[in-house]
N, C-alpha and C positions, 0 to 999 in steps of 0.2 A: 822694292815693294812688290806683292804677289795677289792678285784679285783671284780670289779662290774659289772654286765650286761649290755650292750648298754642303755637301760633306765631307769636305776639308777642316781642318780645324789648327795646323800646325803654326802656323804665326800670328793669327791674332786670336782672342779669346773671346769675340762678341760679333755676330753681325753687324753692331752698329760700329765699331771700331771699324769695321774693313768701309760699311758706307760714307767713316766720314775721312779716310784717308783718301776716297774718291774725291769727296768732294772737294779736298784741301790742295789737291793736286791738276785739279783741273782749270783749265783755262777760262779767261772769260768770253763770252758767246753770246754775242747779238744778232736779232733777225730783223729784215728791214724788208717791206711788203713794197711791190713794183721799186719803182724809179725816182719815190719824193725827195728822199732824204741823199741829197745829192752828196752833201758833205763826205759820209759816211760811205755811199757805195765806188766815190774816188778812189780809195786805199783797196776797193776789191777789183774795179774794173783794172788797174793800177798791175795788182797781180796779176789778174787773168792775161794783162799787155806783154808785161814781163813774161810768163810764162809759156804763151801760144806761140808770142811773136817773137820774140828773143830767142827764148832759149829754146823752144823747139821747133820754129818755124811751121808750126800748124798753120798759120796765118799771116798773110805777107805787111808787114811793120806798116808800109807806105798806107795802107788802108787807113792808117790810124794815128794822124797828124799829132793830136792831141797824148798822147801815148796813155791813152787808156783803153779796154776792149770791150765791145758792150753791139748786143745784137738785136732785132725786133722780138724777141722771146722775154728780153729784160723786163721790160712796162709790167708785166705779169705774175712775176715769176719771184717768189720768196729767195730772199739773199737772207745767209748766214755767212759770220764769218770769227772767228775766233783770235783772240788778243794776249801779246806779252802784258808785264803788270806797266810796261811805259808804253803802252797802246801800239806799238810795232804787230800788225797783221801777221798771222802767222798760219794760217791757211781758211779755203773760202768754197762755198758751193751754195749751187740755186736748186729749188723748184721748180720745174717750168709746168706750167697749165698752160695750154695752147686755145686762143680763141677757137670761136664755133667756123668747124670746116678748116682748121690750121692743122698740118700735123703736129709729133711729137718730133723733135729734131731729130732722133735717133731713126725716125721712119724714112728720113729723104736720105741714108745711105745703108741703113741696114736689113735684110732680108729677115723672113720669120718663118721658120719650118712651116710646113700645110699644116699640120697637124694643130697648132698653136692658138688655139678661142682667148682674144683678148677680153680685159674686162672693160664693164663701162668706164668709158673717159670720164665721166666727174668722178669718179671712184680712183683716179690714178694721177700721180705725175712725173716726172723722168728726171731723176738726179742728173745732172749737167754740172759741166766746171767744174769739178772738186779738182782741189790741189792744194798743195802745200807751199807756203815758203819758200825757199831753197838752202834757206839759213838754219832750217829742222830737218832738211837729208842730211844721209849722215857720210855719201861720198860722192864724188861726183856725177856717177855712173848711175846712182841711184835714180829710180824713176820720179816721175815730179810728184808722185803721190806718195812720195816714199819707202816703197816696195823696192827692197836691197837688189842689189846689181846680180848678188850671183842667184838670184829665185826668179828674175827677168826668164831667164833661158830654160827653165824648167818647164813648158807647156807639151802635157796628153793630152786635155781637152777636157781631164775629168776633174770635177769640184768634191773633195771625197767628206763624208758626213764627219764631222769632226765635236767633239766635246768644245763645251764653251770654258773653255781655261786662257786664260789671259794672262800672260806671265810681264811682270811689267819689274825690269830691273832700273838702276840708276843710271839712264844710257838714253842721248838722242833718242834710240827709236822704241821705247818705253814712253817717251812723252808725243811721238808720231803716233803710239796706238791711245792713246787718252785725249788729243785733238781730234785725231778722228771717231771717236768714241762720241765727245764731245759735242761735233758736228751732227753725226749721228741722232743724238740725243735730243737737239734742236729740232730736226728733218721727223722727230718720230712726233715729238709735242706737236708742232705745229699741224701735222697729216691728223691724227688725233680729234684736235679740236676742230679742223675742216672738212672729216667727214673722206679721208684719204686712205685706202687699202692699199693701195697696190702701188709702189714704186717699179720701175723702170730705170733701166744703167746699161751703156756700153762701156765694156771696161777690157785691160787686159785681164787672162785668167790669170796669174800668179796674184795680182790685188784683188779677184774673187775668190783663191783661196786664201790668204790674208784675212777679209771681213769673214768667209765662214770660220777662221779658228777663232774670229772674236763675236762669235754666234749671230752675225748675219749671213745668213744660208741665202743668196741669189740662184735660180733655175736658170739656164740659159733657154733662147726662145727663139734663137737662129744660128745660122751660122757664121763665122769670123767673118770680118769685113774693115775696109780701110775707111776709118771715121776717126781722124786725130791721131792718128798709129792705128795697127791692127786690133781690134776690137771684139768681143759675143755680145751682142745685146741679151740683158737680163731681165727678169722681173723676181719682185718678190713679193710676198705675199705679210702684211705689219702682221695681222692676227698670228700666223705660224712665229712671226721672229717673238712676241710679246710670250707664248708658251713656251717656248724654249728658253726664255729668259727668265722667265717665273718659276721655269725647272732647275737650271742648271745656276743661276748666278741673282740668290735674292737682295746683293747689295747693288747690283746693276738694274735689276728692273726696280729696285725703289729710287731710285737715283733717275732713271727715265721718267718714271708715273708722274713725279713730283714738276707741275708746268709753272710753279708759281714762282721760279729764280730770276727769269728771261723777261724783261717787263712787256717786250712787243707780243709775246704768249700770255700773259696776264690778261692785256688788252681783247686778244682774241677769246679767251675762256669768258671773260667777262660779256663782251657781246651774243657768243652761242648761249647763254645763260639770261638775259635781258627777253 
C-alpha cells in the first residue's frame, strides 16, 4: 500500500479510497491526561522500563523496583500510546507541559544556539519518550524508534527539505511509519484543541530525517548533545506542518483534522466548546 501525493493517481482512483485504506490500517490510539488512569499508563511506563532501563540502559533498572519508569514531568504531561487488536502496546509518547518556573527536560541537558527566540511556554510542549515496541523493529540493531540500523550511521547534520510521499509497503517498517504517523496524529489533535504551536524534540538526526520524508519538517535549535544517546534539540512549528499537509497529502491532513475517533480528544473538544 502507497499514500500518495495530491497528484498522484496510479493506484487508487479516489481520495477517499486512499483516506479510508488509512484509516483501516491504523492502529488503535489512546490519550490519557496526567497520572489518573493508572491502569492504562502501567503498559506505557512498563515500556518506557523495558526500554530506558533494559535495553538501553539510559537509566539504571535499580531506580525502579517496581519495573516500571515514570518521572515528576508525568502528573502533567499528555500519554499516548497505541495498540495491537489483543491490546499488546506497540509504542508510546508524552507531552510534557512543565509547571510555572520548571524547565522543559530537554533544557537541563541541551544547549540552544544565541541566535534561537523561543516561543511562549503555553504555546509549546516537548515530545518526550517516544518509542516503539521492540516486537515492531524490524532488527536487532535497529534503533528503539525504529530508524533502520544501516541510516543510524548516516549523520551531516543536515535535514534536507523533502516531498511528503510516504511509501508504505507490506513490511514491519510500513506499519512503524503508520504507528508513528498514528502517534503523531493524536500529539497534533490534542496541541490543537489546547491552544499548542510549537512542539519541541531531541532526537537523533537520521529519525529527523525520517519524520521529514513523512512531512514533519523539525528545525534544529542547538547543537548535539548527550541526552539518552547523542541528540539536536528541535522545534517545530504545527501551523507550517498543517500547510504542507494540506499541500502535499489531502488524505493525511483529513485523517489528522478529524478529532472525533480518540474519545479522550472528544472530551477535550467538548469542553474548549462549553
Amino acid at each position: 500500500m502507497k499514500f500518495l501525493r495530491n497528484d498522484d493517481s496510479d493506484l487508487f482512483s479516489s481520495r477517499e479510497a486512499r483516506l479510508a485504506a488509512i484509516k483501516n490500517a491504523a492502529p488503535r490510539t489512546e490519550l490519557f491526561q496526567g497520572v489518573a488512569n493508572t491502569a492504562a499508563l502501567d503498559s506505557i511506563f512498563k515500556l518506557r522500563f523495558d526500554v530506558y532501563c533494559k535495553e538501553k540502559n539510559f537509566l539504571p533498572a535499580v531506580d525502579y523496583p517496581e519495573c516500571i519508569e515514570y518521572d515528576e514531568y508525568d502528573a502533567r504531561a499528555a500519554h499516548i500510546a497505541c495498540y495491537s487488536p489483543d491490546d499488546i502496546i506497540l509504542g508510546c509518547v508524552r507531552l510534557v507541559t512543565p509547571t510555572t518556573g520548571q524547565d522543559f527536560p530537554f533544557q537541563l541537558h541541551c544547549a540552544t544556539f544565541p541566535d534561537f527566540i523561543a516561543p511562549l511556554r503555553a504555546e509549546a510542549v516537548e515530545i518526550s519518550r517516544l518509542m516503539l515496541n521492540k516486537v515492531r523493529r524490524n532488527r536487532q540493531k535497529d534503533s528503539f524508534l525504529g530508524v533502520p540500523a544501516d541510516l543510524i550511521g548516516d549523520i551531516d547534520g543536515v535535514i534536507p527539505r523533502q516531498k511528503t510521499t510516504l511509501q508504505l509497503q507490506n513490511s514491519r517498517l510500513a506499519g512503524n511509519q503508520l504507528l508513528l504517523l498514528s502517534m503523531f496524529r493524536a500529539m497534533y489533535q490534542h496541541c490543537k484543541v489546547n491552544g499548542i504551536r510549537y512542539w519541541y524534540a531531541s532526537m537523533e538526526l537520521p529519525l529527523a530525517r525520517q519524520l521529514a520524508g513523512m512531512g514533519f519538517r523539525f528545525t534544529p535549535i542547538g547543537p548535539e548533545a548527550s541526552y539518552y544517546g547523542i541528540v539536536t534539540p528541535f522545534i517545530a512549528d504545527i501551523l507550517f506542518l498543517e500547510e504542507e499537509m494540506q499541500k502535499n497529502s489531502w488524505e493525511l491532513w483529513q485523517w489528522f483534522s478529524t478529532v472525533l475517533e480518540i474519545p479522550t480528544l472528544q472530551d477535550e473538544y467538548d469542553e474548549m466548546l462549553a
